[in-house]
N, C-alpha and C positions, 0 to 999 in steps of 0.2 A: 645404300651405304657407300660412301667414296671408297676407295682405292687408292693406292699409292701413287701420286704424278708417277712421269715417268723418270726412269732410273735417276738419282742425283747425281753430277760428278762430285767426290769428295776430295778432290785436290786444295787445298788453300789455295794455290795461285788467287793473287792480288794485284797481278800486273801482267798486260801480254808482253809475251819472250818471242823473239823471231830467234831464228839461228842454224846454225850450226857448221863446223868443222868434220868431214867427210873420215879423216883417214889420221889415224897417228902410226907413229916406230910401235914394234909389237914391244911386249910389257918385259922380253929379255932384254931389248935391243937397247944397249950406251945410250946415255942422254951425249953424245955426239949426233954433229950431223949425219942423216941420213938421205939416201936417195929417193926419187920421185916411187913413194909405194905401191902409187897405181900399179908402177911398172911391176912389181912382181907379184899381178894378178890374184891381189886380196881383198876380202872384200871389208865391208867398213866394218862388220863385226869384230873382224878379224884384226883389224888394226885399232880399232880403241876396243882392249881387252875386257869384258864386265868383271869386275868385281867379287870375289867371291864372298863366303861366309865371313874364310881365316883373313880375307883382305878386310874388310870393313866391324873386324875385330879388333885390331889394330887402332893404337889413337891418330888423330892428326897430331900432327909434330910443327905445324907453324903456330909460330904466336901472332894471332890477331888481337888487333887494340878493338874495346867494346864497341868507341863510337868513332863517329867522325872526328869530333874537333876533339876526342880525347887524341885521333892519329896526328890529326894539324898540330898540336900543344907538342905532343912525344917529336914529331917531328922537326921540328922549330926549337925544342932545346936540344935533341941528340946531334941535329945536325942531319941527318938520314933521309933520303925521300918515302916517300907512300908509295907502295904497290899495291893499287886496287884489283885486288881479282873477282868476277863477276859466274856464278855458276848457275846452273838451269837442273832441276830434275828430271829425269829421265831421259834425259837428250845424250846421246850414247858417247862423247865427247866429256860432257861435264860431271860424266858419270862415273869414267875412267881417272878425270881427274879427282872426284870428291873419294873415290874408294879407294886409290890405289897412289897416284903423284902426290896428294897431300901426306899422305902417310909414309912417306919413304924418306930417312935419311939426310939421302944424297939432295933430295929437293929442297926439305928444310933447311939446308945447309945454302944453297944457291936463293933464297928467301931470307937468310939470317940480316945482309946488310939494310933491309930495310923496314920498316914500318906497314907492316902489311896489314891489311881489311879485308876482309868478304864479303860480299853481296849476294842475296839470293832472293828473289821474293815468295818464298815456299813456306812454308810452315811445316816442323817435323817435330813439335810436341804441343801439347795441347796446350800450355801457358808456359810463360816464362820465368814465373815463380810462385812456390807454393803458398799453402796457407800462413806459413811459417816467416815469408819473406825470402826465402830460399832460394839460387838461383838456380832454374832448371836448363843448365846447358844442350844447344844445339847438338843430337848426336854423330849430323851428319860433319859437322864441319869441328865441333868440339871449341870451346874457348871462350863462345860467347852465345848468348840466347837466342831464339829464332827471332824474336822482336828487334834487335840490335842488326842481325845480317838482312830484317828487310827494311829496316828504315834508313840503312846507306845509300840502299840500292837510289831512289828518287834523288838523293842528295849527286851520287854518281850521273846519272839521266840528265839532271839539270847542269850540270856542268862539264861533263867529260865524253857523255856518251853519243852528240852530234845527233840525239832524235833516232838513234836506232839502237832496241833492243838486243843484245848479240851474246852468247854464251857459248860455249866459255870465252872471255876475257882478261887480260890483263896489262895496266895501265903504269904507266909507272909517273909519279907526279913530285914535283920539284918545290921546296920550299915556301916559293913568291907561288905556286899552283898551276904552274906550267906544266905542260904534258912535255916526256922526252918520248916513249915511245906506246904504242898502241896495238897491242898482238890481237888481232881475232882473224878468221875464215883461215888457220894456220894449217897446215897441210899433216902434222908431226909433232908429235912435244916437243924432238929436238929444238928443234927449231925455236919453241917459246922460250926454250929453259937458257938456250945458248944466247937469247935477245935478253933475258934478264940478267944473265952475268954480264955480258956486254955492257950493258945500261949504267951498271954499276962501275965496272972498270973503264969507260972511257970517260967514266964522269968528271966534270971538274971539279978539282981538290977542295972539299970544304971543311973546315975542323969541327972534327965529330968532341961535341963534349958528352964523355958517358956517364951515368948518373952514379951515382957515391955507393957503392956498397953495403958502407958502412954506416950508414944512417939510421936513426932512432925510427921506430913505428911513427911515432906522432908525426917525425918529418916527414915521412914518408905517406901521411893521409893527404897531404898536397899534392902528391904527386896524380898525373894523370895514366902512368903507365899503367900498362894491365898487369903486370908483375907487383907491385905497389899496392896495387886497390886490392888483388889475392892477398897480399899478404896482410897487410889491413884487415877484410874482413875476414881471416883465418881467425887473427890473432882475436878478435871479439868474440865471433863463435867459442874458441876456445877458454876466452879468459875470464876471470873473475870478475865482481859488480866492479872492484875498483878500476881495472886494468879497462874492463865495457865502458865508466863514465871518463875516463881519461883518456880513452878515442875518442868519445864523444867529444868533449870538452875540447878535445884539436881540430874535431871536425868541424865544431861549432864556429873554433877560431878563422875557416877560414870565410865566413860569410857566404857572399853569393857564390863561390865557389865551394860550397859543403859536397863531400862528396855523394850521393844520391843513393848508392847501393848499400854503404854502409849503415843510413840515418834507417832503409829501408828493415832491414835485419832488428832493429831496436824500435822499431812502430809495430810490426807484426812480432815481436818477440814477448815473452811472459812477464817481463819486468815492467809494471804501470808506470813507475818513478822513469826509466830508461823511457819508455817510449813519450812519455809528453814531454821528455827532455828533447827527445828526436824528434817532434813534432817541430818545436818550439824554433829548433834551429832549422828543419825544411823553409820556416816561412822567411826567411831570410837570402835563399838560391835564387838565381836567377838562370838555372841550367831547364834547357824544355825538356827533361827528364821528371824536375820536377814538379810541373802542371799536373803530370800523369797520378805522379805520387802523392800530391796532396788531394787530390778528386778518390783515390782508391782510400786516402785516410777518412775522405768525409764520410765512408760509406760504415766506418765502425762506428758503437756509441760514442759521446763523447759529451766533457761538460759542454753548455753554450756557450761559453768564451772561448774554449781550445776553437768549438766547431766557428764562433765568430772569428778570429785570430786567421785559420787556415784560408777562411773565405776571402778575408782582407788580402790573406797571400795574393790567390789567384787574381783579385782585382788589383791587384800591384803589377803579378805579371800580365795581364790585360793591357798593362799602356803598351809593351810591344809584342802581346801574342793575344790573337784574337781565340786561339781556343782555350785560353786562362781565362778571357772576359769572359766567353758565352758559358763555361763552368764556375764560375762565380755567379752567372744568372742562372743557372742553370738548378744549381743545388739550392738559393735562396726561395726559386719556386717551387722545389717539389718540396721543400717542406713549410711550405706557406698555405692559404689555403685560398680557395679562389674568392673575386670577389663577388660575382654571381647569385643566384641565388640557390647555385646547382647545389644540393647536399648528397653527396654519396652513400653515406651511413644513412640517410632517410631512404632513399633508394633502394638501398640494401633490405631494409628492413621491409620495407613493400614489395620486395620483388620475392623476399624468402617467405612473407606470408601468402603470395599469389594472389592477394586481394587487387582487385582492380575490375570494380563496378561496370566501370566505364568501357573496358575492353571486351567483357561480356557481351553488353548493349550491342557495340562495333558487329560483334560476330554474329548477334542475331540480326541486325539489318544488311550485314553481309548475306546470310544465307538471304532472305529475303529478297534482294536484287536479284539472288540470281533464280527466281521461280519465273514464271510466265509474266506476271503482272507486274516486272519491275520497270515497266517504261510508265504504266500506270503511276507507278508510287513516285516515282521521279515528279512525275509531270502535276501531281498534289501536292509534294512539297512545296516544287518552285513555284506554284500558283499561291501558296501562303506568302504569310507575312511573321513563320514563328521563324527565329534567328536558330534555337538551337535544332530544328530540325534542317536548316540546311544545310548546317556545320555535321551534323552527322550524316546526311547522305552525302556529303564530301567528303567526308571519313570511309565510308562503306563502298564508294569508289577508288578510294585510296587501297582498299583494305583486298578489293578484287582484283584492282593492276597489280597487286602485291606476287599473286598468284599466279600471274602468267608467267610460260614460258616464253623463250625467247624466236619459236616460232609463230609467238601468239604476241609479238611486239608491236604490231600498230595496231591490234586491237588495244594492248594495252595504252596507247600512248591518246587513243580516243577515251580512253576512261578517265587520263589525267589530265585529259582538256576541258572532260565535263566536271569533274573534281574541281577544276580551278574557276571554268565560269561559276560553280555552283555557289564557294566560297564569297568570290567577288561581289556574288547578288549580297550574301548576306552582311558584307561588310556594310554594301549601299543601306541594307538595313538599320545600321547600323553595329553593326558586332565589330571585337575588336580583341587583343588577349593573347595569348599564345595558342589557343584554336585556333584562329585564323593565321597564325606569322607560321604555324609548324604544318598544317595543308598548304599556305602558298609557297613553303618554302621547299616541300617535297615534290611540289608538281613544276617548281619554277627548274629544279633539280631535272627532272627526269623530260622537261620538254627543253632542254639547251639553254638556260639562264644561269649559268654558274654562281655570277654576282651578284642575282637577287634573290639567288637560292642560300647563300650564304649570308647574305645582309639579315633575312627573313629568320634563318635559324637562329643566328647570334641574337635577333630580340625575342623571337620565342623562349629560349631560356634566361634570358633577363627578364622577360616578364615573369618566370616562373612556371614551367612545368610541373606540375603535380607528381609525384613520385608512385600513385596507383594509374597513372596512363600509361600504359602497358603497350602500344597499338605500334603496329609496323611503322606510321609517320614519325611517331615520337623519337621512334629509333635512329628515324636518318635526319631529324631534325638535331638529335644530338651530333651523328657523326658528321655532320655539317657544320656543324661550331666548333668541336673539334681541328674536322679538318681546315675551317679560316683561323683559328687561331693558330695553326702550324704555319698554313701559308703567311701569317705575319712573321711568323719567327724567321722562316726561310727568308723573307724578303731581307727581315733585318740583319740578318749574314749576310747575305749577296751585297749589301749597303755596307757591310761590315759596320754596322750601327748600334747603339745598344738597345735593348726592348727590356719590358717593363718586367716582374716576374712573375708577375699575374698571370699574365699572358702563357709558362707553361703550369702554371697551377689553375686554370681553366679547362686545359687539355686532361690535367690530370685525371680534374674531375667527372670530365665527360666520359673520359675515354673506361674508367673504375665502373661507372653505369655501364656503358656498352658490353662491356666483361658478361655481365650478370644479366642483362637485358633479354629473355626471352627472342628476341626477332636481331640478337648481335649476331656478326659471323666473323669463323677463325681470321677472314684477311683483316679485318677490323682491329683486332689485336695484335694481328702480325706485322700490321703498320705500324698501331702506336710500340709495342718491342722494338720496330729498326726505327724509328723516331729516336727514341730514348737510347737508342745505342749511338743512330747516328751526334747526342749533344752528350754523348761518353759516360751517363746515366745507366752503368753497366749494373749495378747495384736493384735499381728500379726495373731496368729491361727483364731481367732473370726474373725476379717476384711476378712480371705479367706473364710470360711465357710460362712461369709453373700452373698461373689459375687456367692459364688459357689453354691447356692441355689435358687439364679436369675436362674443361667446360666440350673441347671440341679434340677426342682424341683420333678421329680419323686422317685429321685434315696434315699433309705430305709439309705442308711450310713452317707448321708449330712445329713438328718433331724436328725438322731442320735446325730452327731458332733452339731447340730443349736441350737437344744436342749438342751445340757452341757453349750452352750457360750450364750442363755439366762436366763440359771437359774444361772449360778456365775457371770453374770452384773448385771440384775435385779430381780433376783429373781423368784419364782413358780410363784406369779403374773404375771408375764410377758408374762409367757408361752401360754395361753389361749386368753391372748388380742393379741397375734403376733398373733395364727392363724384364730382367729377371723375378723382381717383386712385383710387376703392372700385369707383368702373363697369371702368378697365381691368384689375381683378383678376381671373383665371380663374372663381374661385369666389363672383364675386358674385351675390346670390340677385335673381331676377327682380324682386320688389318694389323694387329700388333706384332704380329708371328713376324713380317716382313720388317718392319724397324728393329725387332729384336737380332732379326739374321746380319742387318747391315752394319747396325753397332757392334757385330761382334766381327766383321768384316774392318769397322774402322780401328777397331783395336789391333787386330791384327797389324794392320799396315803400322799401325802406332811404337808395337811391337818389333815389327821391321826395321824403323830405322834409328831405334832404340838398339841394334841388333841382337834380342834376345828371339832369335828363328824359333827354337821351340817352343814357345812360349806364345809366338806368332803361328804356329803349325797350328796349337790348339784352338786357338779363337777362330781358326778360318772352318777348323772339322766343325764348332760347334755355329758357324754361321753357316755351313752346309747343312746342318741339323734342322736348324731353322728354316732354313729354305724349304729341305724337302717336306716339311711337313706344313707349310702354307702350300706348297705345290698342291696336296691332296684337300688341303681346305677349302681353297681358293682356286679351283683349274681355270676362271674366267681370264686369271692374270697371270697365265704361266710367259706369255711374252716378257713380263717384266721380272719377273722371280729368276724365270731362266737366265737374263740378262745377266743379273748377281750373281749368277750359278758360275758362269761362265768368267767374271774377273775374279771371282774368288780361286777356281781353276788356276786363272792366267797366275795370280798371286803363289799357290803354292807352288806352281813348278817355277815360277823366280828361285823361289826357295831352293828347290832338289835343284835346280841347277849350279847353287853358289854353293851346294851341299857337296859338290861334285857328281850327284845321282842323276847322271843321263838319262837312264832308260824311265825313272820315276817322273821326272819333268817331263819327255816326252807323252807318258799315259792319263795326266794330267790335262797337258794341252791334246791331247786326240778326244777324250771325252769333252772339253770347251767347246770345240771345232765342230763335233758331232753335235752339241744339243743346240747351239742357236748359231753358225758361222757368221752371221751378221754383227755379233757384239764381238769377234777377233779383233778388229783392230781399235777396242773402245779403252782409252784410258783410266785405268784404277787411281787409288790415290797417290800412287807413289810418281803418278805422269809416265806410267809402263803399260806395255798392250801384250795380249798373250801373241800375238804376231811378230812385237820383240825379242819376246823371250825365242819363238821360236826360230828366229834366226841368226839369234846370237848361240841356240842351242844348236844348230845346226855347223858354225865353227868352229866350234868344241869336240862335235861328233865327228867332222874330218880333222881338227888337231890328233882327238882320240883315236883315230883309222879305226872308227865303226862306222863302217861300209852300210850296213844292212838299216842302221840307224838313222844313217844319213837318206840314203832312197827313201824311206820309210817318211820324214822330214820333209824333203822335195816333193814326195805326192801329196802331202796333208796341204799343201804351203800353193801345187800347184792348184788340187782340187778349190781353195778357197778362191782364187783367179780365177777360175770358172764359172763361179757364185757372183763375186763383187770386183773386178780387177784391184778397183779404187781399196780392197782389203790392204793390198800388199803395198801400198803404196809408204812412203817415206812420211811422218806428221809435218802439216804445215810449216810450221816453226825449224824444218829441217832441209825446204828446198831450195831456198836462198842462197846455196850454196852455189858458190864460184867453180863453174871447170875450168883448170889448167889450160891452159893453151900451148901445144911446141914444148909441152916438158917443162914448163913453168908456172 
């Protein structure tokens, strides 16, 4: 039985981050300048403060606009420049800033004159809107959805960021989209906050026009501000059918410019009449918002004209977005059906009745080869002249290399070289069919012929496969035509070309066999899932990953994929009650104990930056619970169970530490330290290592003048430098950092 790959990191990062800033003013000290902090022998913990509970309780107080060119629009009519700020989780700078500078006052205050955005490429909720349409706000940054703060970031990259990732960040960008100034490797917040007022005040005079007050809802659905669009879709949420079609009816008015969040809220909302009014007017936008929105529309029922009308959308916006084209083909094929002669529902039905004659036969001239006398029976064959006995000892060497292992690979690769003479002879006999195209396309596969391994399988199922061949080649004959009809579609992106829609309803079809195929495996399905995610087929991806978790519950990549497609349906909730129902199944495979422990480890973090802590306490006791009792299940995989042991540790004394509970954080991290020290400096989800924690706990225990806490701290901290030095070392992403030179 498989086991669990090894530990997954459950970070979202979606983009690598270099970085960091070393040293800020402590979290008393005036946002005036300060002097060089080095100088008064602190260390970086010590100068960028973490975070507490009561700090990251507290809301952010800056107002960030949703998107980009909603900031370019706001900015271009108030007159005001963009302050792009750029943040990193767990980098001990951007950390300070997301828990504590965003949330103060005085900062929002020195932020007010401009247009401000955030960037982050993290993810810190599981979607960004519910089933409901609903938007589920970033907790860490508050304002705008985790989707919104990472899709600036690249927009940021591409234009401002000179090719180097750096957090924290902050950019300040002038009307025409000129940079004035660019704060990163800053020594001090002072220092950033005192360049952002600056910025502002030596700016030249531009007349700020501010936006009317007093303006009607309806005027106000044109507008791009994030204050506008809240109150907008407040007022729907809240208001009656009429007061709902009479937003609509303004949002309708303003064409390509409809605004996207609000049409969203009336497509996912109860009212049928509302949402195919909001349909009607998405296909009208030309904002790449709504590409997103009209592909998540296609995914509910709908008549064929809406569902034709929406698709028209997307190939409208195809003339200048190639990922509206390839989801215009995209959805026309999956509900198309192939032209082939593949039928999936026959398949089905012969694979659930287990008949297949022919796989039988397979298996008894498999055994047969492999008695004494199989060079004997070889060498009768080829001396005939009967066609279907050569095509089955070509099969029954197919069916033996099937079997090998991987120290048994040039035995194997001699059995697909007699497979393939054997075939050959029988062609000269005359044979011909998809017997022949699905052995020369297996053996053309497995000796270095890519292209005629492929050629071979795309006519083996054009000729027609039989749906009771059941037999290991049939298998890879299918995932061969599969995989060339993928490799067209990839080409025809790369060409940025259009392709036919056959072409993924071909895939479809193959890939529906494979599922149910006796001789399928989990990577089979895990591919065609990131195929289907990769052409934004999130609707389709989720329905394979659910059979394909029936089919093969051990395997470490589906529960990864099951994972992603229960927390963007229903959310972190979901995630611990799914596997809480697959533990009470008779036939659940031993490995479950361990996906069960780390789902309730990912909640936890979910939990975290949600900041509901106890709530986050519980899911980590009961992914401890978890744990310890695959420990006793499974002792073969205590390296890896313990690994989880060990960041779930790191993660609760995060906690008692923001809780103020020193000496609880510290018993946490000493039992981490004790059962695997090797996974101290491994990052959890939140991009935190119990090696952070403990030496951010450790300047807290000399702020506290706990002496005895602190020794206590220094020997755990030292003893791991005796184990791995590299433990204690600084995360990549953190040594880029500039030393001062001469006090500067």
């Amino acid at each position: 039985m498989n086991t669990p790959a090894s530990a997954p990191r459950p970070s979202a990062l979606l983009l690598s981050v270099s970085l960091l800033a070393l040293l800020s003013a402590p979290l008393s000290a005036p946002l005036s300048a300060q002097g060089d902090p080095q100088s008064a022998g602190l260390s970086r913990e010590q100068m960028w403060v973490a975070p507490t509970a009561e700090d990251w309780a507290k809301p952010v107080l800056i107002t960030w606009q949703r998107t980009w060119e909603d900031a370019v629009a706001v900015s271009r009519e108030s007159g005001r420049p963009i302050l792009a700020c750029i943040n990193m989780d767990g980098e001990i700078a951007s950390e300070h800033y997301a828990g504590i500078r965003y949330r103060q006052p005085e900062v929002a205050a020195t932020f007010e004159p401009y247009v401000s955005v955030i960037a982050s490429v993290y993810r810190h909720t599981a979607r960004d809107h519910d089933e409901n349409g609903e938007r589920v706000e970033c907790p860490r940054f508050g304002g705008v959805t985790c989707g919104e703060h990472i899709a600036i970031e690249p927009i940021l990259y591409e234009q401002y960021l000179d090719g180097r990732r750096i957090a924290p960040r902050h950019i300040m960008i002038e009307l025409d989209g000129s940079e004035t100034y660019d704060v990163f490797y800053a020594f001090d917040t002072a220092s950033v906050f005192e360049t952002v007022k600056r910025g502002i005040s030596e700016r030249a005079p531009v007349p700020i026009r501010e936006r009317e007050a007093d303006r009607s809802l309806d005027e106000r659905v044109a507008s791009a501000h994030v204050d506008d669009r809240r109150a907008v879709e407040q007022a729907f949420r809240e208001g009656n059918v009429e007061v709902r079609r009479r937003l609509l009816k303004a949002a309708s008015e303003q064409g390509a410019k409809v605004p996207i969040e609000l049409l969203r809220l009336a497509i996912f909302g109860i009212d049928v009449e509302l949402a195919s009014s909001a349909r009607t007017a998405l296909t009208q936008s030309t904002d790449p918002q709504a590409v997103e929105l009209l592909s998540e529309a296609l995914r509910t029922p709908l008549p064929p004209a809406e569902r034709s009308a929406l698709i028209a959308a997307l190939s409208r916006l195809g003339e200048h977005s190639e990922l509206a084209r390839s989801l215009a083909t995209v959805h026309t094929g999956l509900s198309g059906e192939s032209d082939g002669t593949l039928d999936p529902s026959a398949w089905a039905r012969a694979l659930q009745s287990g008949g297949a004659s022919y796989a039988a036969d397979a298996q008894a001239a498999q055994l047969e080869l492999r008695r004494s006398e199989r060079l004997e029976a070889q060498a009768d064959v080829l001396e005939s002249q009967d066609i279907d006995a050569h095509l089955e000892l070509a099969e029954s060497f197919l069916a033996l290399a099937s079997e090998q292992t991987e120290r048994e690979a040039e035995f194997a690769r001699f059995l697909f070289m007699d497979a393939q003479r054997t075939v050959q002879q029988a062609v000269e006999l005359g044979a011909s069919g998809w017997r022949v195209d699905t052995a020369l396309a297996t053996t053309a596969w497995y000796l270095g012929e890519p292209e005629e391994a492929r050629r071979r399988a795309t006519a083996a199922v054009e000729a027609g496969i039989p749906p009771d061949q059941q037999g290991w080649h049939t298998m890879v004959a299918l995932a061969l035509f599969a995989q060339s009809r993928q490799e067209d579609i990839r080409a025809a992106f790369r060409a940025k070309q259009s392709w036919p829609p056959r072409w993924l309803a071909d895939v479809n079809a193959a890939c529906e066999v494979l599922l149910r195929h006796p001789h399928g495996t989990p990577e089979q399905a895990v591919a065609y899932h990131d195929f289907l995610r990769a052409l934004r087929a999130e609707g389709q991806a989720w329905g394979v990953i659910r059979e394909a978790f029936r089919r093969f519950p051990d395997s470490a990549e589906v529960h990864a994929r099951l994972r992603r497609g229960l927390l963007l349906d229903k959310g972190h909730q979901a995630l611990e009650a799914f596997y809480t129902r697959e533990l009470e199944r008779d036939d659940a495979p031993d490995t479950l104990r361990w996906f069960a422990g780390y789902a309730s480890q990912l909640v936890a973090e979910f939990e975290r930056r949600a900041g509901r802590d106890a709530a986050a306490v519980k899911a980590y006791e009961r992914a401890l619970q978890h744990f310890a009792v695959d420990r006793e299940q499974r002792p073969e995989s205590l390296d890896n169970i313990d690994h989880q042991i060990v960041l779930v540790r790191g993660g609760l004394a995060r906690l008692a530490l923001e809780a103020g509970d020193l000496e609880g954080a510290y018993d946490q991290l000493a039992n981490a330290f004790a059962l695997r020290p090797e996974s101290a400096a491994s990052q959890d989800g939140m991009n935190l290592t119990a090696v952070d924690t403990a030496k951010m706990l450790r300047a807290q225990s000399i702020a506290a003048k706990r002496y005895a806490l602190t020794e206590a701290l220094d020997t755990a901290l030292a003893e791991l430098g005796d184990i791995d030095p590299s433990l204690l070392e600084l995360p990549a992403y953190e040594r880029e950092v500039p030393i001062p030179q001469d006090g500067n």
